[in-house]
Every structure is written in structure tokens, then in C-alpha cells.
N, C-alpha and C positions, 0 to 999 in steps of 0.2 A: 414438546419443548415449552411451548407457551404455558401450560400446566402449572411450571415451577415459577412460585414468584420471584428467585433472585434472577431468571435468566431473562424471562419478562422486563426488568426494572434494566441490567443490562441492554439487552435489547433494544427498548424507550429508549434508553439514553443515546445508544449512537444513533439510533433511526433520527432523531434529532439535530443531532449532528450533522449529520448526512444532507439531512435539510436546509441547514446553514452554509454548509459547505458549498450546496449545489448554486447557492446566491453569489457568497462570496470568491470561488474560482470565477466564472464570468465575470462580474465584476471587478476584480482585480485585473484579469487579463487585458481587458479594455480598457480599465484607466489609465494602465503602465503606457500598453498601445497608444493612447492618445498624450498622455503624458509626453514621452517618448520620439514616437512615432518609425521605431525601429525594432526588427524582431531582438537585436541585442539587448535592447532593454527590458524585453519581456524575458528571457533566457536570465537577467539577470536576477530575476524572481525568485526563478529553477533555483540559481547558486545561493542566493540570501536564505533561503527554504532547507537545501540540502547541509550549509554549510552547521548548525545548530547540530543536524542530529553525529554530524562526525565529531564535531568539539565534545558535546554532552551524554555521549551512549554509554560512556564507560562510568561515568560518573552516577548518570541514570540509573540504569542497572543494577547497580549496589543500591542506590536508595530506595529501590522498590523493595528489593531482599529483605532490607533493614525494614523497613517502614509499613504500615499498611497499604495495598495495592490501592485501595478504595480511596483509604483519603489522597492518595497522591492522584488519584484520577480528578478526583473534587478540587481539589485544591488546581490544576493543571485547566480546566474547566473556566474555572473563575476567571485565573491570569488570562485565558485566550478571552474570556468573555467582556474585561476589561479594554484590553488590548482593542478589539473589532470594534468597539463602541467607539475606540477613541480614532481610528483609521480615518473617520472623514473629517476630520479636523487636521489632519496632514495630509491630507490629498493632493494637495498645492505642490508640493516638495516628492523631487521624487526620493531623493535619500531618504525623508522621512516614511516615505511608503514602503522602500524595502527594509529599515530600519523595522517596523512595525510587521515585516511579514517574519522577518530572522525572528524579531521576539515571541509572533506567534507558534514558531514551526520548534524551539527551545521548548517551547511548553507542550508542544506535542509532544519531542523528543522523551519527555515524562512519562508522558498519557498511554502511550501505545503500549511499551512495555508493561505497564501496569495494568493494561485491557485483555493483554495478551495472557498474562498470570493468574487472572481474575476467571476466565472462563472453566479451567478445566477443575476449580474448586468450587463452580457451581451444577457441573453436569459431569455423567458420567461418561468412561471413556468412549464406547461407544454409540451415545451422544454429541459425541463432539464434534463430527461432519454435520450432521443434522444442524446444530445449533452455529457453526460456523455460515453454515450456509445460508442459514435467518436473516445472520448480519449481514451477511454478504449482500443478498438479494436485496434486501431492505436500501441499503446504501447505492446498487446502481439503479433501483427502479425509482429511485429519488433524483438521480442526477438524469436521467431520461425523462422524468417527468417536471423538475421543476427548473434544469437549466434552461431552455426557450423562455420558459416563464420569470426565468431573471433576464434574459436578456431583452424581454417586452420592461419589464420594470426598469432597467434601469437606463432604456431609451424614454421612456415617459416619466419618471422620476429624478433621477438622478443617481447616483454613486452611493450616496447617503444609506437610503432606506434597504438596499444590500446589503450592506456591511451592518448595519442595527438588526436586520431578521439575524444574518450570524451570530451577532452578538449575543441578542433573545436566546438564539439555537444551544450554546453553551449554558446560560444561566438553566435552560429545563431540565440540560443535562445535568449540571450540576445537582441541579435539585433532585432530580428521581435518583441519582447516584448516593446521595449521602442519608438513603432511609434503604440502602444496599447493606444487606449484612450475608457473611458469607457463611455459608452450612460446614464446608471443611474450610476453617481460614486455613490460609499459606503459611506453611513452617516455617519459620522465620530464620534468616540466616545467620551464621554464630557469629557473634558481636567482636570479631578482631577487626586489625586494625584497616581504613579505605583503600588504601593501595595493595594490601594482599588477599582482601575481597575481591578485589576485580582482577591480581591475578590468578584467585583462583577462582574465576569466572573462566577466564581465559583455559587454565587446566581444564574444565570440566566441558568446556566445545572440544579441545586437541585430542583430551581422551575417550570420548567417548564416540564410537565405531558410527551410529545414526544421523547423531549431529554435525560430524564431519561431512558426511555423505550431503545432507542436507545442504551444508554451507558452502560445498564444492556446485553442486547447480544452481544455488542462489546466484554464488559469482561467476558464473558463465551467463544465466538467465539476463542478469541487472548487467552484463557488456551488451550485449544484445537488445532489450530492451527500452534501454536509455536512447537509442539513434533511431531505433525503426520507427519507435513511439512519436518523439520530435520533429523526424523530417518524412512521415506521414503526409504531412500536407504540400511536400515538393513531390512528393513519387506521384499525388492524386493530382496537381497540376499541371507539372511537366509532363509526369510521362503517362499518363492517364490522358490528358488536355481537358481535363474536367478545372470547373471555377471553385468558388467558394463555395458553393451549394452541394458539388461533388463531396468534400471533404465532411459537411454537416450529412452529407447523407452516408458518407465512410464511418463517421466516429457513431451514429446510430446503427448502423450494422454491427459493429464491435457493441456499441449495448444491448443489442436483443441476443446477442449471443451469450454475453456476460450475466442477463438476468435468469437466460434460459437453462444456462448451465448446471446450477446449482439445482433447482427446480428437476433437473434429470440425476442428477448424483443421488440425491437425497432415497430417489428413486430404488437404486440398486448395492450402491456399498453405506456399509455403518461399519466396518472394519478400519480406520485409521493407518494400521502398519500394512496397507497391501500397497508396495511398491509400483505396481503397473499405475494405479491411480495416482499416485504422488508426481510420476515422472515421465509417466504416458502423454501428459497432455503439454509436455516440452515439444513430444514429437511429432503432437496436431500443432501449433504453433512455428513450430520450424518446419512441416510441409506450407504453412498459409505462407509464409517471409518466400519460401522458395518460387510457390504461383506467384506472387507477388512480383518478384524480380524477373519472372519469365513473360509474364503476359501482358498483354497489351489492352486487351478486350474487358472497357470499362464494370460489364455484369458480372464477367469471371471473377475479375478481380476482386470488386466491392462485395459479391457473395461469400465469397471465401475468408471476405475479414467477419463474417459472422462464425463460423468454426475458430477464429480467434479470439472473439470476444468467449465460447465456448471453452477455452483450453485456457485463457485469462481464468478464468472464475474457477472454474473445476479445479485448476494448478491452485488455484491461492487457498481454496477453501480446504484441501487434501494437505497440502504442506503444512499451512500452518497447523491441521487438526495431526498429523503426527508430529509437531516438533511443541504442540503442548503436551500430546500424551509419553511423550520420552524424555522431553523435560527435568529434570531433575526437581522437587517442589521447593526445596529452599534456594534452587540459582535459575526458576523461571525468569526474575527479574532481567537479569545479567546476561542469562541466555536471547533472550526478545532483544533486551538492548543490542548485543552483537548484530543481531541478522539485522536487523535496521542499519546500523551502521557498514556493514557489507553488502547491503540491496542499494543503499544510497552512495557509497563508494564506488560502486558498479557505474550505477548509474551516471555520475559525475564521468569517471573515465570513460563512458559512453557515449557521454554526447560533445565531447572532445573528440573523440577520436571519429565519431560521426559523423561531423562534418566535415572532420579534415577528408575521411576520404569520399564524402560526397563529392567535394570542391579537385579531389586527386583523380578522382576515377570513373563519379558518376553516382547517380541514386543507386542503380542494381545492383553496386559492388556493395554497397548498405548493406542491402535485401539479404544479398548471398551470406556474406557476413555473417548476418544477422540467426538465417537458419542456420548456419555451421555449428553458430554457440549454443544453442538451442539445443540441436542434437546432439553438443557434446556433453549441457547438462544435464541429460535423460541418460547418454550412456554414463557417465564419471558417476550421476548418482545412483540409477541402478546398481551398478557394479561395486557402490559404496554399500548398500544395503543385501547384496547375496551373502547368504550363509551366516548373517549377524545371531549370532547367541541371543537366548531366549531374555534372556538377564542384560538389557544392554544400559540400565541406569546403571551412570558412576558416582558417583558422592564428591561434592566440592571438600 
């Protein structure tokens, strides 16, 4: 992979990112926290965060179509790189802190789909697990290795110099991004008018056989994901009786699993359209939610979120690497924007309804919950993917 220079320059740029990222989620978590001093205000991060990509995906989506994926990645770059620079000068305010996280997570709502478009017109299809899983990796052995490391920083610094490494983190991207030239650019999509671009964005997820399939365990995933993810840290206190140490040594188990995962995929499939890999690792994830809500025995437990960190990576790196290889190339845009906005709509009804029935019934009912959905989106999308014709691109 590294080989090719646009997947390299790629690469660099979120590995960067990544970087940033790892400063400014600690950071932010803890100033809301202190800010605050209540988990609802930290939740309300979540919502100022998710709410962006649900107003902007449809919108997004068509702009990447139209536009160059590249520059709207640069251009998405800058605004966040602005943006974080400017965060510690409204630290004080918490509306201006969530104010500042909405405008940053709008300019994601950009970025992603245009990152997501961007890959599979720099590698081939067969490549595209491999190169998923660069980023992949690259991005959690940075959040393993430099979140402790911001949260030394920003007990010894301050808030500040967090939010400036982000800031930096976006400007490098930007820069190695905008000397990004693509080998097969993106077809560009036919220049009618915005509102029947996006709905015939929307035609081209309904019709086509893969992408449905795809989007049906997206939105069972992201119900399930949204609550078990969140109230993590009540299952490992309550009913674990593990402290705050438990939980940091919970959420490290899920990353050794998450970096090891990819590192083993790369291993054995380069095939993209093999379903067991796509929707297999719903079903190692929905046995961890199940140990989870059954056991008591703090090593059981905590081990088994490392096969989840495992079924986390493998899942995201196999998914997304078939829903770029089926893609349609002039409605990749459109298409990324959608699943964003159905993993984030997931998610949002998830962690509503998470709680309610934590507060109704208890952590476990979560858990159960939780693997039910899980195995129903391995079965709903397997059974979305048997017997699909060899031909399964539709044309917007």
C-alpha cells in the first residue's frame, strides 16, 4: 500500500488527524466535565456532534458528487483547523464550547464522505481491505498511545495546548491533502438540479440489492451500539464493582483488540464482497454484549471486550471496504453521506433509548438488547447479500 504515493499522502493525513483527535476528545471530555459537572452535559457533546451530520449529509453528499472530493476534504480541514484553534478562547462558556464542537463535527459531516470517495480511486479493489486497515490501525494505535498522554498534558498544561496540537493536527492534514492528486479522479456527478441529486442519491441506496443490505445492519448495529458503548462505564461500576481504573482498563482492552484486528484481517481476506467477513464480526460482538450481560467475573468480562475491540475493527474495515467497492463512482459522495447519517441516527435513538431502559430494567437488559441487534444485523444483512447478481451497480 505504502508503495503508492496518493494512498501514502492519504494515509499521512488522517494518521494526523488521528493525532489530534487523540488530544482533543480527552480534552474536551474533561472540560465539559468540569465545566459542567454532570454526565448530561458531557452527553450533550454527543448531541451538538451528532446533530451536524443529520442536518448536513444530504446536502454533503451531493457536494462531494459535484465537487472535488480532495478539495472539499482541504477546505473541511482548514474550517476544523480554525475552529480548534479558536476553542480555547471559549472555554469559559459552555454554549460556546458546544457551539464550537457542532461547527467542528458540520465540517466533518464534509470530510468523511469525501475520504470515504477518495479511497477507492486511489487503490484497487482488492486493495481496499488492506488500505482500510492502514487507516484503520494507524488511527486506534494513536488513540492508545497518545490519549494517557493528553490526559498527562492537560493536567500539567491546561486545556489550551490540546486543542492547538488539534488544531496543528488539521493544518498538516490539510497540507499533505492538497499536493493529493487522484490517479482515477471520481466521475463527477450529472450537473442537474440539488434537490433531485440527492433524491437520486436516495434511488441509488433503495435500488440497489448490496447497499440496502449494507444499511439494514448499519441500522440495527448503530441501535445497539449507541447504549452499550455509553453506559459501558455503569455495567464496569455497578455491576462489575470495578472503579474508574476498571473502566480505563475496559476501554484498553477494546483497543488492543481494535488495533489487533485489522493486523489479522489483512492476514487472510483481500476479497471485499465476502459476506461472512462483512457480517461475521456483528456475531463476535453480539456474543461479547451477551458475556457481558451474563457475567459477573470481572477477568471474564474485561477479556471478552477484547474480541470486541476485534469484531469493532474487522466490522468497520470489511464494511466500509465493500460499500466503497459497490459504490456507485459518481454517487460515492451521497452514498457515505447516507450511512453517516444512519450510523448517527442509530446512534442518537440509541442512546435515548439506552438509558431509558437502563433506568427501566437495569444494565443487562442494555447488554441483552444490545446482542439481540447485533445478531439481527449479521442475519438481516447476510440474507440482504445471498444470491445478489454479479452486476449489482445501479446508476443514479
Amino acid at each position: 500500500m505504502f508503495a503508492l504515493p496518493g494512498y501514502r499522502r492519504l494515509w499521512a493525513a488522517r494518521t494526523a488527524s488521528a493525532w489530534g483527535d487523540a488530544f482533543a476528545t480527552v480534552a474536551l471530555s474533561l472540560l465539559v466535565w468540569e465545566r459542567t459537572g454532570s454526565g448530561l452535559g458531557v452527553t450533550g457533546v454527543v448531541a451538538a456532534e451528532i446533530a451536524p451530520v443529520l442536518l448536513l449529509a444530504p446536502f454533503a453528499g451531493v457536494m462531494v458528487d459535484r465537487l472535488s472530493p480532495v478539495r472539499m476534504m482541504v477546505a473541511a480541514d482548514l474550517a476544523r483547523m480554525l475552529l480548534a484553534a479558536a476553542l480555547p478562547l471559549v472555554d469559559h462558556s459552555v454554549a460556546g464550547i458546544y457551539a464550537v464542537a457542532f461547527a467542528m463535527s458540520a465540517a466533518s459531516a464534509f470530510f468523511n464522505p469525501a475520504a470515504g470517495a477518495v479511497l477507492p480511486a486511489l487503490v484497487d479493489e482488492e486493495e481496499l481491505i488492506a488500505a482500510n486497515s492502514g487507516i484503520w490501525t494507524a488511527a486506534v494505535l494513536s488513540q492508545i498511545v497518545l490519549a494517557p498522554a493528553a490526559g498527562v498534558a492537560v493536567a500539567a498544561l491546561g486545556y489550551g495546548p490540546a486543542f492547538w496540537i488539534n488544531a496543528a493536527s488539521f493544518a498538516a492534514s490539510a497540507g499533505v491533502l492538497s499536493r493529493l492528486r487522484l490517479p482515477r479522479p471520481a466521475v463527477p456527478a450529472t450537473r442537474t438540479g440539488f434537490w433531485r441529486q440527492a433524491r437520486e442519491g436516495v434511488s441509488v441506496l433503495g435500488g440497489h440489492r448490496v447497499l440496502r443490505a449494507l444499511a439494514a445492519g448499519q441500522c440495527l448495529a448503530a441501535l445497539s451500539a449507541g447504549a452499550t458503548s455509553a453506559l459501558l462505564v455503569v455495567l464496569v461500576q455497578d455491576r462489575l464493582g470495578l472503579g474508574p481504573a476498571g473502566y480505563g482498563f475496559a476501554l484498553a482492552c477494546i483497543g488492543v483488540g481494535a488495533a489487533a484486528g485489522p493486523l489479522l484481517l489483512t492476514r487472510f481476506v483481500a476479497d471485499p464482497r465476502r459476506p461472512a467477513f462483512v457480517f461475521g464480526p456483528y456475531l463476535l460482538r453480539a456474543a461479547v454484549d451477551a458475556v457481558l450481560a451474563l457475567v459477573r467475573v470481572p477477568t471474564v468480562a474485561l477479556g471478552s471486550l477484547t474480541g470486541y475491540g476485534v469484531g469493532t475493527s474487522t466490522g468497520a474495515v470489511t464494511f466500509n471496504s465493500l460499500l466503497q467497492a459497490e459504490s456507485p463512482p459518481s454517487a460515492r459522495g451521497r452514498v457515505f453521506a447516507a450511512f453517516d447519517m444512519i450510523w448517527q441516527l442509530g446512534r442518537l435513538a440509541s442512546l435515548a433509548l439506552g438509558g431509558w431502559l437502563a433506568d427501566a430494567a437495569g444494565i443487562t437488559a442494555v447488554y441483552v438488547a444490545g446482542a439481540a441487534l447485533l445478531a439481527g444485523a449479521a442475519v438481516t444483512g447476510r440474507a440482504g447479500l445471498a444470491h445478489r447478481p454479479h452486476d449489482t451497480e445501479a446508476n443514479p
